[in-house]
N, C-alpha and C positions, 0 to 999 in steps of 0.2 A: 708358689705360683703368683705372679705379680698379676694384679688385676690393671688391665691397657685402657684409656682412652685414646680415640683421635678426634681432633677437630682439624675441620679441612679438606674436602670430598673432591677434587679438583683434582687435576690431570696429575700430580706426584700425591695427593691422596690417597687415589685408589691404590696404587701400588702401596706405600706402609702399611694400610686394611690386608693386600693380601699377606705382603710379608708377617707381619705382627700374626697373622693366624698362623703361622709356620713356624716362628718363630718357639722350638725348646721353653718351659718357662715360664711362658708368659699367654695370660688369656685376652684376646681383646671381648672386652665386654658393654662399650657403647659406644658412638661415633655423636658427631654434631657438625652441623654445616648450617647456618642461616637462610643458605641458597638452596638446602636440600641436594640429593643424592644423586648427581646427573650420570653417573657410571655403575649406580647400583653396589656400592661398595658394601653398604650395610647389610646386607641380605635380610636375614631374619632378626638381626641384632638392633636394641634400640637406636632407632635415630631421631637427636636431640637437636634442639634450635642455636643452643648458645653454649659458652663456655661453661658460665653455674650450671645448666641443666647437667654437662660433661663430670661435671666436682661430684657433685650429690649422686652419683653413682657410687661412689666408695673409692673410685679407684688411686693405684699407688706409683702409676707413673703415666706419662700423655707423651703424644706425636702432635706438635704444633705445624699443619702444613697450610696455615690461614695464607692470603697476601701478606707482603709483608711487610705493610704498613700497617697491618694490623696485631705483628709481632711482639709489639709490646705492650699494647691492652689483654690479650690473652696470656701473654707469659708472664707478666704481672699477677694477674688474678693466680695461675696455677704455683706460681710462690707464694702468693699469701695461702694455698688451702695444703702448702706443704707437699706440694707435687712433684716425683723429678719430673724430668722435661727434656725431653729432644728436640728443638724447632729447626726449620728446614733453614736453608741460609737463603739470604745473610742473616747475620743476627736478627739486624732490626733496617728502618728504613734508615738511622742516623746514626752516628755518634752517642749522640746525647741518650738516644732511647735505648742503644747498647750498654751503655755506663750504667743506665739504671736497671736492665735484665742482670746485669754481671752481679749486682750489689745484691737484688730480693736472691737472689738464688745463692751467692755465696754469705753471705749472714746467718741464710738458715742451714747453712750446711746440706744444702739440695744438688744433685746431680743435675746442673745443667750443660744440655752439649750443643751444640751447632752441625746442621747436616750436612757438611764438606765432603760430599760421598767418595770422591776423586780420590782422598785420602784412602779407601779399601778398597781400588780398582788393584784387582791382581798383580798388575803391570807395572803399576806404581808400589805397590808393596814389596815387590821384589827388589826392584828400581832401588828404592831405599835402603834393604838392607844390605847391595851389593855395592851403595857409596859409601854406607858404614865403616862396610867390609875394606875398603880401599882400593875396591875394583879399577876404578877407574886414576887411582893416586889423586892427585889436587886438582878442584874440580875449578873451572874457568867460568861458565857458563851454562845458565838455563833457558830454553826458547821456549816459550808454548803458541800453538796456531789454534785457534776454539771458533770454527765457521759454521756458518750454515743459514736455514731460511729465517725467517719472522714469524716470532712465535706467537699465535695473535692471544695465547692466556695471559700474556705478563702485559702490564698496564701501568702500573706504579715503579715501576723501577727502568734504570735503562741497561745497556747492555755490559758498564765496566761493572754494576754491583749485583744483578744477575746472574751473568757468566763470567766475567771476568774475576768474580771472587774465589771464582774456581782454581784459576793458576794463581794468580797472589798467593791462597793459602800453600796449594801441591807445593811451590816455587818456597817457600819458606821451611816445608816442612821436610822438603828431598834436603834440602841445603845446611838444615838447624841449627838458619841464620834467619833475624832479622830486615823488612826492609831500611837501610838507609835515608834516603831519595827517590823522587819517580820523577819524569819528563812524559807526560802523554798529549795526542793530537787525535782528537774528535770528528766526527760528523754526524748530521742531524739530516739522511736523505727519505727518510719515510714521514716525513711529517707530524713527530712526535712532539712533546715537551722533552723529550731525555734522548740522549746518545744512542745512534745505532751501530757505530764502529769508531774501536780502537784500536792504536798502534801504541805500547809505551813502552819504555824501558824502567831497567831500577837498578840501581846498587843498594847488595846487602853488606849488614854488618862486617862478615867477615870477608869483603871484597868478591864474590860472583858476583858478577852481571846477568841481569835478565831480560829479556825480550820476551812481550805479545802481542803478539796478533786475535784480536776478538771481533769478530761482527753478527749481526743478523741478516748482513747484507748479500750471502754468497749463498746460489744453486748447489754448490758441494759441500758436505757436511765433513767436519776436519777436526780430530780433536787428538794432535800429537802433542808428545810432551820429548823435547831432546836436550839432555844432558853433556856436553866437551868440556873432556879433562887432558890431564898431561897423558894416557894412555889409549885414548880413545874415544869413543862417545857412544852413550845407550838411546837410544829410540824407541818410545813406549808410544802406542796405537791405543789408545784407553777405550776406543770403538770394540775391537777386537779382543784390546786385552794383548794383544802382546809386545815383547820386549825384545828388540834384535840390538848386538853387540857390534860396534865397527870399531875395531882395531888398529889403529897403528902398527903399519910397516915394519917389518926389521927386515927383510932382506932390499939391498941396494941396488940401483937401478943404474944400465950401463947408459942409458940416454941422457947424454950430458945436459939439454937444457933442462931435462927433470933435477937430474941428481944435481943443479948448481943452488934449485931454491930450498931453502934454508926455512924447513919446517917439516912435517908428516907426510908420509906415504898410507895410501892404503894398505890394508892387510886383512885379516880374516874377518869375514862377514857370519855374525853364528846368531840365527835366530834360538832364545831360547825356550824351554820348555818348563810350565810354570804350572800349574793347578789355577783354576779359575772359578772358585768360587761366586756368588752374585753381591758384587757389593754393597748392595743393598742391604740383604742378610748378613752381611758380617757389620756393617753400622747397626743394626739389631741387636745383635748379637753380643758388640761390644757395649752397649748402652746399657742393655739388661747386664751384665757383668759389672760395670761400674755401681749399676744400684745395687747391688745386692753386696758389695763392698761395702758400699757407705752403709747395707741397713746392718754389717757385720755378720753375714748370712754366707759369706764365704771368701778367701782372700783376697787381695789388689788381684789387678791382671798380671800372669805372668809374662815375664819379659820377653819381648819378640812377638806378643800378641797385641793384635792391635786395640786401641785403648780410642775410648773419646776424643774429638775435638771441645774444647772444654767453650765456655762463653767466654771467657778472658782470651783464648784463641781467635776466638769467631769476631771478637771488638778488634783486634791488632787489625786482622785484614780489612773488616772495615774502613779502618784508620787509613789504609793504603787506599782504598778503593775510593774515598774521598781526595784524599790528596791529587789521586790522579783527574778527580772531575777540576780539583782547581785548577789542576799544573795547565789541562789543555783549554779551562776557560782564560785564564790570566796568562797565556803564553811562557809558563816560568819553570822551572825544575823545583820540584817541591821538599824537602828537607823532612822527616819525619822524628820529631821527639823519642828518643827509645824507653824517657822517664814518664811520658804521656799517657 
């Protein structure tokens, strides 16, 4: 039984406190929040002020759901007391404080991961193993649209390392490809320091293109993820959870100015049918299975199960998600190091 901390009592707080008590496993057995327990997460379980009060409990692995410009004073500290570590994303607020989560945690041979939950949306899980599969033959293109209102909890970050690190990472990991390049175009209409929408594209390594759409600035909340390849295109609803299939055409159309253009027709439309697990509980789920790899308490994850976003993952996007703050302040397509 892994003994759980959380620190971080705030609106994806309370939820890990519920999960982590569901959670197979694993016990959660004290929380900490500075600002106290505004959703009642802890119930009867100790609630602590600070990170060391979190340590000095004993425990053998932590949920880091602080701000997260505070990501890396606490994931700091919970590598030096030997702790694995899940923190929520993005990594960190920067680069620099990402390089140095990546370093305390892999030195000590600590399980650290990043909460890219997107990554265990059913939709997307399936999504991925049916590009594997070569469902769709050679893929062309990724879109993501991620809208909705203004969230008034997030304050420190804006809206491309927020939410936008959401498709960078899905878009790298449906594709397992690297980003390239990005070209992105900003606005600042609510009156913040940071970005409330974006529009950017990217070329990956292995040539996909990608496209998103991210704001805080839309009445409709939107979070599709659409994949077009040489056979077709998937359309995952990660709201939902589901996955429908749009096929290319094979039969020919007698209407000559159709049949003159020289590309795809439609063809079967097949929503399919997937198992929908809570993604939440399976980042859980997979976290605790990594640790207990590492403490050699029971094999690697089997193959086809989903496994960690590691911290060395959670920095790549990062990397992207800056680049695109420069591309749209300096007006320039940004170029990304793959040795970086």
């Amino acid at each position: 039984m892994l003994r759980a901390g959380l620190i971080g009592l705030g609106m994806m707080g309370r939820h890990h406190a519920r999960v982590l008590r569901e959670t197979p496993g694993v016990e959660l057995v004290a929380l900490a929040d500075a600002y106290g327990d505004p959703h009642g997460a802890a119930g009867t379980l100790p609630l602590l002020g600070s990170v060391e009060d979190l340590i000095r409990e004993g425990i053998d692995v932590a949920v880091c759901a602080v701000p997260t410009g505070l990501h890396e004073e606490v994931g700091l500290a919970l590598a030096e007391a030997g702790i694995h570590t899940l923190v929520e994303k993005p990594i960190a607020d920067g680069v620099a404080a990402g390089r140095r989560l990546v370093e305390a945690f892999e030195s000590r041979g600590l399980v650290g991961a990043v909460g890219h939950i997107e990554r265990y949306n059913p939709a997307l899980q399936s999504l991925r193993a049916r590009l594997a599969a070569g469902d769709l033959g050679r893929v062309y293109q990724i879109a993501t649209r991620r809208q909705g209102p203004f969230p008034a909890r997030i304050a420190d970050v804006g809206v491309i390392k927020d939410l936008g690190t959401h498709d960078i990472d899905l878009s790298a990991w449906l594709a397992q490809s690297t980003y390239e390049s990005v070209t992105a175009r900003t606005t600042f209409q609510s009156g913040r320091e940071h970005e409330d929408m974006v529009a950017a594209t990217g070329q990956l390594a292995n040539g996909i293109i990608t496209s998103h759409l991210v704001n805080w600035l839309s009445p409709m909340k939107e979070r599709v993820t659409v994949v077009t390849g040489e056979r077709g295109a998937f359309v995952a609803d990660t709201l939902t959870a589901d996955l429908t299939l749009y096929e290319n055409g094979t039969i020919s159309t007698q209407w000559d100015s159709v049949a003159n253009f020289r590309g795809v027709s439609e063809g079967n439309v097949t929503r399919l049918a997937i198992a929908k697990p809570e993604p939440l509980r399976t980042e859980h789920e997979a976290f605790r299975d990594a640790v207990l790899a590492a403490r050699g308490a029971q094999p690697a994850t089997a193959a086809g199960a989903p496994g960690v976003v590691s911290m060395r993952e959670g920095l790549q996007t990062l990397r992207v998600a800056e680049a695109m703050i420069v591309s749209a302040r300096e007006g320039r397509t940004v170029r990304l190091d793959a040795g970086s």
